[in-house]
C-alpha positions in Angstrom: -15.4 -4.4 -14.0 -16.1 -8.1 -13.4 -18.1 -9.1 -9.6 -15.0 -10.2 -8.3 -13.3 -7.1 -9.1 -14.2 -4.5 -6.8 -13.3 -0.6 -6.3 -9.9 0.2 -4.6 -11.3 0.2 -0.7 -8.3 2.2 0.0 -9.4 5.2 -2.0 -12.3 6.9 0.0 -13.3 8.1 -3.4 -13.7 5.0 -5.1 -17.0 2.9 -2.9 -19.6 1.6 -4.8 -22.3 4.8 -4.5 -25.2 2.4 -4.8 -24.2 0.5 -2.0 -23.7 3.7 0.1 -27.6 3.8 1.8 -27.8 0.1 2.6 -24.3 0.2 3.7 -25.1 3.3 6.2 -28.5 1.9 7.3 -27.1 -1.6 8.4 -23.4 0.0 9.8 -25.8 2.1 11.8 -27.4 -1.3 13.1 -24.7 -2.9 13.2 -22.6 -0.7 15.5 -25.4 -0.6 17.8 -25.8 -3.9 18.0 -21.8 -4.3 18.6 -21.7 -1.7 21.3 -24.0 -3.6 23.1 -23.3 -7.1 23.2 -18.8 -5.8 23.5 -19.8 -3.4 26.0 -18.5 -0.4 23.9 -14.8 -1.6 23.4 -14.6 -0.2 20.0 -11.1 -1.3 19.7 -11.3 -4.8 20.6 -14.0 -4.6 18.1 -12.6 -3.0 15.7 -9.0 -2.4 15.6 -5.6 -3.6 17.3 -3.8 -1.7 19.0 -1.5 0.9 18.0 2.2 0.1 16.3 5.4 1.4 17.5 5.7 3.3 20.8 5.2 6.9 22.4 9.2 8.4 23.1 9.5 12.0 24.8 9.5 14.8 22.8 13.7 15.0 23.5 13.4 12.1 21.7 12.3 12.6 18.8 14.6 12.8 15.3 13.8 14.4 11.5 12.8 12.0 9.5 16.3 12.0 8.0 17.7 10.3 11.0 15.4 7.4 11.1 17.4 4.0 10.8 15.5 1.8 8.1 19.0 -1.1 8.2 16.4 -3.9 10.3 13.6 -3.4 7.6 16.5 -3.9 5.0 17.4 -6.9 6.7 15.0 -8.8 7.0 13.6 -7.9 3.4 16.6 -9.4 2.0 15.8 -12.3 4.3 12.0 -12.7 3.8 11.2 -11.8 0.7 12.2 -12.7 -3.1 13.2 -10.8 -6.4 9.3 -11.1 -7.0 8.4 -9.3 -3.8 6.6 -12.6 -2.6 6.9 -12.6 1.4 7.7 -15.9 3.8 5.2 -15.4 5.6 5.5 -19.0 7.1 8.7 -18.5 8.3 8.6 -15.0 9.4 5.9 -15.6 11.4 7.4 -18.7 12.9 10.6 -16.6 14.0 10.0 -14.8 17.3 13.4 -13.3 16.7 12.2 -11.7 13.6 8.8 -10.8 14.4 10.4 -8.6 17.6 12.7 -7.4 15.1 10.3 -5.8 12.9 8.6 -4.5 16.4 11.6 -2.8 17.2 11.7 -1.1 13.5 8.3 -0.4 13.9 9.7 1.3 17.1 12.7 3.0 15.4 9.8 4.4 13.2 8.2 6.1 15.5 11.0 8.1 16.8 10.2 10.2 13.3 9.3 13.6 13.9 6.4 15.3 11.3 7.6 18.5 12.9 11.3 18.3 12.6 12.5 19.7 9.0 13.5 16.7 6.4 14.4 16.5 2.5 11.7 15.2 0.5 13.3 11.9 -0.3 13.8 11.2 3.2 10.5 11.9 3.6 9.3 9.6 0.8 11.3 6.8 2.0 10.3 7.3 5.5 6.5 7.2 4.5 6.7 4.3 2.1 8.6 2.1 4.6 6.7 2.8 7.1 3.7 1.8 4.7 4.7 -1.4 3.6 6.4 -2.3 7.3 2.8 -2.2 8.7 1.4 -4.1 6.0 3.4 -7.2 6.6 3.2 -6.7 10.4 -1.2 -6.7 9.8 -0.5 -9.9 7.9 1.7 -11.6 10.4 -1.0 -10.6 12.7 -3.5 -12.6 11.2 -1.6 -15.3 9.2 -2.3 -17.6 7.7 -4.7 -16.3 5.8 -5.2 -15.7 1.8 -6.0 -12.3 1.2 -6.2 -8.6 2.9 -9.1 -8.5 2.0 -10.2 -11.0 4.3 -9.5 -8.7 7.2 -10.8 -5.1 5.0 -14.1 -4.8 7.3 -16.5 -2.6 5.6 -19.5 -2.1 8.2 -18.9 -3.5 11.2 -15.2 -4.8 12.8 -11.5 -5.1 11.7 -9.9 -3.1 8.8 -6.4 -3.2 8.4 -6.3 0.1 6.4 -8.1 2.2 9.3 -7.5 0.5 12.2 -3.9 -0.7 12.7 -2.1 2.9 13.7 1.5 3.6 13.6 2.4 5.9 15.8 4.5 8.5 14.7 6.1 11.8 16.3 3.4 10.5 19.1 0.4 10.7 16.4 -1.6 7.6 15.1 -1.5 7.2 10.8 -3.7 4.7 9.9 -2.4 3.1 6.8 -4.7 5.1 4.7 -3.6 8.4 6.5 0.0 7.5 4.9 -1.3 6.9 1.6 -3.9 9.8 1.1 -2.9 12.2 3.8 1.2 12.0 3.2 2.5 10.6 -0.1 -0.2 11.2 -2.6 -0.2 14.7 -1.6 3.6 14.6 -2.3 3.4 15.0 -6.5 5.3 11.7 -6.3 2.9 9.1 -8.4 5.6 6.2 -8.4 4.4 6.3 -5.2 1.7 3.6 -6.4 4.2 1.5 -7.6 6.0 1.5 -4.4 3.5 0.8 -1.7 1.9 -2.8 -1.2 -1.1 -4.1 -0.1 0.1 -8.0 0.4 -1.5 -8.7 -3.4 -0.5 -10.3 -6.2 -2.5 -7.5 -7.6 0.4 -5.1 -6.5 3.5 -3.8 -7.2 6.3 -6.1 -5.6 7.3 -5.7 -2.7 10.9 -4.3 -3.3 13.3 -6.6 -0.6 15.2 -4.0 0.3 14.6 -1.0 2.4 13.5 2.6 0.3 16.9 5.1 1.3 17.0 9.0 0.3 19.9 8.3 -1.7 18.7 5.5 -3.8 15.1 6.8 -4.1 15.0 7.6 -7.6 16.8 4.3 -8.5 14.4 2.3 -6.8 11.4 4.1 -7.4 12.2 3.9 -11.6 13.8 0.0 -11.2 10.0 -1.3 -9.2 7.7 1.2 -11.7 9.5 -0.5 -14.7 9.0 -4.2 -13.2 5.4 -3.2 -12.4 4.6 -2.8 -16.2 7.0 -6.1 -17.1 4.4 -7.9 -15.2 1.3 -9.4 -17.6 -1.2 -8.8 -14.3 -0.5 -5.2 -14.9 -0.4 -4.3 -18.5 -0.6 -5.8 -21.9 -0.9 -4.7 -25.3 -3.1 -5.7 -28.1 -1.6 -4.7 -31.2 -4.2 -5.5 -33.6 -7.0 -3.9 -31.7 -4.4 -1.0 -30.9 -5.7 -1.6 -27.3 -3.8 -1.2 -24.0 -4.7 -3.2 -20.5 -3.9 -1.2 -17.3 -3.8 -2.3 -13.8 -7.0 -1.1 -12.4 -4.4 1.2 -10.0 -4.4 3.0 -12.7 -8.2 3.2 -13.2 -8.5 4.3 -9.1 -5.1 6.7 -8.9 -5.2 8.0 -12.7 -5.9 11.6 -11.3 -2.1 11.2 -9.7 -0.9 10.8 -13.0 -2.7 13.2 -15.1 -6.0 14.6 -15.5 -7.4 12.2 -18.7 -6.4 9.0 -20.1 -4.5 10.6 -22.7 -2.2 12.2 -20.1 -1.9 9.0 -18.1 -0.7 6.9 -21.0 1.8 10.0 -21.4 3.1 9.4 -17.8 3.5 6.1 -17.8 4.7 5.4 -21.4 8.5 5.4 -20.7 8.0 2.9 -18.1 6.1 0.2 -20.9 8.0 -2.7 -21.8 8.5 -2.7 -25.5 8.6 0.7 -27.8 6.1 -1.1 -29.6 3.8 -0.4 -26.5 5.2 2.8 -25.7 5.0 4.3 -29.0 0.9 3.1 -28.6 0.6 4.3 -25.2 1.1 7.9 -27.2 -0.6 7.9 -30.1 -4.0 9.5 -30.6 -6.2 6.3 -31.5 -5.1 3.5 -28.5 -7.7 2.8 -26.2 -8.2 1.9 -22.4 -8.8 -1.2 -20.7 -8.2 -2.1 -17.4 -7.4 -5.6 -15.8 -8.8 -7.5 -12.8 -7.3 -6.9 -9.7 -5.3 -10.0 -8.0 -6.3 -9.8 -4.2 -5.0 -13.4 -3.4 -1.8 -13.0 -0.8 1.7 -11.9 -2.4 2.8 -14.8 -0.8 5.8 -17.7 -1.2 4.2 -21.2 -1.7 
C-alpha cells in the first residue's frame, strides 16, 4: 500500500494502529485547545447541522412509502452513464439544490420502526447514502476530494458529522454504512454506495427502487469490475488486481481470499478472468484507491 494510499477511513476497523497513540495524545490537545478558543460549539467546530427535518410521529411512513422520484430526477439530470456528478451546475441551481433538500426531507419521513420489505429497505438506505454524499459536496464545493473535508483529530468529517435524520434519529453516514446495510448480508452494497471518488463505484443516475433492486445492484457490481481502476488481470503472472474495497470490506464477501474471488467471479469481465478468479494458484493484489472527486470536467 503506497503513501498516498491510505486505509478506508470509513471502516472503524481499518486506521493505521501505529498512528493510534499520537493520534489520541494530540486529539486530546487538540479538542482542548478548540473548546477554548470556539467557546465549546462543538458543532460549529465540528459538524453541520443535521439533514432533513423532524415530522410528528403521525407522520411518519414505512420505509416502503418513501418517494425517491426527486432523487431520480435530478440523477438523470446531474449525473452521467459514468456516475461523474455536475457539480458546477448543481450547485449553481438554487432550484435544484432546494430540491434535493426537500428529498432529503421526504427521507426523513422514513420510519425504522414501521415494518418494510428488505429491498425497500436497501433502496431506502442506499439512497439516502449517496443523497447525503452529494449534498456534503455541494456544501463545500468546489473542492477536489472528500477527503479534503475527512477530519481525523480535530474539526469537520463528512462521514460522522453531517446527520440525516430519520424516523426523528440522526445516521451519520457511517451509521448507514456499518450500522444498517452491511449488517444486511447484502455485499453489492459496496458497489452501490459512493463516496464522490473516482476510486468508487459510479454513481448509478437513477434512483435505487424495491422493484428494480436486483437489476441495478447486478448492472453497477458488473460495471464496477469493467472498470481498469478496479480490477485487472495478469495472465502470465496468473495474478488478479482488486479494488482496495475489496482489501477493507473482504469480510462482507467471504471469510478468505479464496472465498472472495468466489463471490465476485461472475461479476469479472472476461471468463478468462473469471475462470482465474477460481482456480487454486491466482494470487491477490490490490490497486490504489482514486480519492480525486467523481466529478464532470
Amino acid at each position: 500500500m503506497s503513501e498516498n494510499q491510505l486505509p478506508n477511513p470509513a471502516d472503524p476497523g481499518s486506521a493505521e494502529s501505529f498512528r493510534r497513540p499520537f493520534l489520541m495524545s494530540v486529539g486530546f490537545i487538540g479538542a482542548a485547545v478548540a473548546f477554548t478558543f470556539l467557546g465549546g460549539r462543538g458543532e460549529e467546530a465540528n459538524g453541520k447541522p443535521p439533514l432533513g427535518r423532524t415530522w410528528k410521529s403521525s407522520e411518519l411512513v414505512s420505509l416502503d412509502a418513501i418517494d425517491h422520484a426527486a432523487w431520480d430526477e435530478l440523477l438523470r439530470d446531474y449525473v452521467d452513464g459514468q456516475g461523474l456528478v455536475d457539480y458546477k451546475r448543481w450547485k449553481a441551481s438554487s432550484e435544484d439544490v432546494a430540491k434535493l433538500d426537500g428529498y432529503l426531507d421526504e427521507l426523513s419521513r422514513g420510519s425504522t420502526q414501521v415494518e418494510a420489505g428488505r429491498e425497500a429497505r436497501l433502496a431506502f438506505w442506499i439512497n439516502a447514502y449517496n443523497a447525503v454524499t452529494v449534498k456534503g459536496i455541494l456544501q463545500v464545493y468546489p473542492t477536489t476530494s472528500i477527503r479534503n473535508h475527512t477530519a481525523k483529530v480535530v474539526g469537520y468529517n463528512i462521514w460522522n458529522d453531517l446527520p440525516l435524520r430519520v424516523g426523528g434519529e440522526g445516521f451519520s453516514l457511517n451509521d448507514i454504512e456499518h450500522k444498517i446495510l452491511r449488517k444486511m448480508g447484502e455485499p453489492r452494497i459496496h458497489f452501490a454506495i459512493v463516496c464522490a471518488s473516482i476510486g468508487c463505484p459510479r454513481l448509478l443516475n437513477e434512483a435505487y427502487v424495491s422493484g428494480r433492486l436486483e437489476e441495478q445492484l447486478a448492472g453497477n457490481a458488473t460495471h464496477f469490475f469493467a472498470q481498469p481502476q478496479n480490477f485487472r488481470f495478469d495472465a502470465q503472472q496468473n495474478k488478479v488486481y482488486l479494488s482496495s474495497i475489496l482489501e477493507w470490506f473482504g469480510k462482507d464477501f467471504g471469510p478468505t481470499k479464496a472465498a472472495v474471488l468466489q463471490k465476485v467471479a461472475p461479476l469479472l469481465p472476461s471468463g478468462e478472468a473469471r475462470a482465474a478468479a477460481l482456480s487454486d494458484g491466482v494470487s491477490v493484489a490490490y490497486l490504489d484507491y482514486d480519492w480525486n472527486l467523481n466529478q464532470q470536467n
